[in-house]
N, C-alpha and C positions, 0 to 999 in steps of 0.2 A: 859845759859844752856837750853837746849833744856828739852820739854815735857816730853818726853819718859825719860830721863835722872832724872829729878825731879824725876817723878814717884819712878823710880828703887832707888834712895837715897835716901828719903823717907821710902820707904818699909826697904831696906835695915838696915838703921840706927833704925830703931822700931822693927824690927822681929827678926832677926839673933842675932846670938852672937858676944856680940864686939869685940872679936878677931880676927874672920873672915872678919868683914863688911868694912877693907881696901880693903881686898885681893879681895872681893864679885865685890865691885866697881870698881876697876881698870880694871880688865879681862873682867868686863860686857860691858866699852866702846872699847873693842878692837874687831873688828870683825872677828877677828883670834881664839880670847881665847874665848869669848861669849860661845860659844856651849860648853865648859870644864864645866862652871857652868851651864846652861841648863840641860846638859845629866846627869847632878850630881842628879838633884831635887826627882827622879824616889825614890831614896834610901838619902833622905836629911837629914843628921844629925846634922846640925848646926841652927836647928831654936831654937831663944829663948823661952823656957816653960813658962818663966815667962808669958807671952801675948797671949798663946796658951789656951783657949776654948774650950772643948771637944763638942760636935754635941752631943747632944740626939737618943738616937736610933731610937724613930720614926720619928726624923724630918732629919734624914743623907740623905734623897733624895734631888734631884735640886730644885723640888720645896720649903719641908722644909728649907731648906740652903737660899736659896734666901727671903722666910720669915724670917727669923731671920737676915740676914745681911741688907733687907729692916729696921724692924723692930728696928735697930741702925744704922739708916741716910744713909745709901747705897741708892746713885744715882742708875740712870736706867743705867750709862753705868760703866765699869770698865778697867781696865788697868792690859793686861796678863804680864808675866813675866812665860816662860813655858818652857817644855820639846817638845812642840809641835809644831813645825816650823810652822806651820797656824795661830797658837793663838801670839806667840812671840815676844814681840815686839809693839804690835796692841793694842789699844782701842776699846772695845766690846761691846756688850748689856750683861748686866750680865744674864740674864737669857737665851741669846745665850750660853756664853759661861761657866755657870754652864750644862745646857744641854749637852755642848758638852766634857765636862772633867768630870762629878759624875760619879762614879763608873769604871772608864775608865783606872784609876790603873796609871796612868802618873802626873808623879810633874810639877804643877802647881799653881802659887801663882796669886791671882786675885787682886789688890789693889781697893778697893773702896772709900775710902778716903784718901789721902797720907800719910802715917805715923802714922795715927790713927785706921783704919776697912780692914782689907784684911781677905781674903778665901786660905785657903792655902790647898793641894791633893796630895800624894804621893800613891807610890804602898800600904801601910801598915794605914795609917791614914789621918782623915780628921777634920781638925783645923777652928775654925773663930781665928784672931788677933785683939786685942784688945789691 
């Protein structure tokens, strides 16, 4: 299993709800279906609350955000999983690529540890997983 693939079942199997997390995984390796869950993230109703951490109001900027997911063992680089064909797919520098998704209103999940710390962005809220 390839990198990128770990990462995304990982994220997947710890975030989502487990109803979804076949359906998440199958379509994600298919480069036909991939953008069906991508385009979905913008408006995503399927992450699990249970592991969902509300952001503090004055730390919801990039660089807050990036304090507090350093602050629980987040590496300097991370692993997108987006709405945003540049981030997609790619391994980042997390505070590249919180820079370039905070406030940006586009779903976005940043995995920083696999299956234990990701950053998750949609148009309406901003999550750390835990």
């Amino acid at each position: 299993m390839s990198e990128q693939a770990e990462h995304e079942r990982q994220l997947i199997r710890a975030f989502i709800l487990p109803e979804r997390q076949d359906r998440y995984l199958e379509l994600l390796v298919k480069p036909k279906r991939r953008r069906d869950i991508t385009d979905a993230l913008a408006h995503f109703k399927h992450l699990d609350m249970r592991y969902a951490v509300q952001i503090p109001g004055p730390q919801r900027r990039a660089s807050g955000i990036l304090a507090l997911l350093k602050s629980k063992g987040a590496p300097e680089t991370c692993y997108a999983l987006s709405e945003d064909s540049e981030l997609d797919g790619k391994e980042i520098s997390l505070t590249d690529a919180l820079a370039s998704i905070v406030g940006c209103r586009m779903g976005t999940f940043l995995s920083c540890v696999p299956g234990k710390l990701a950053y998750f962005e949609d148009e309406d809220q901003r999550w750390i997983l835990e």
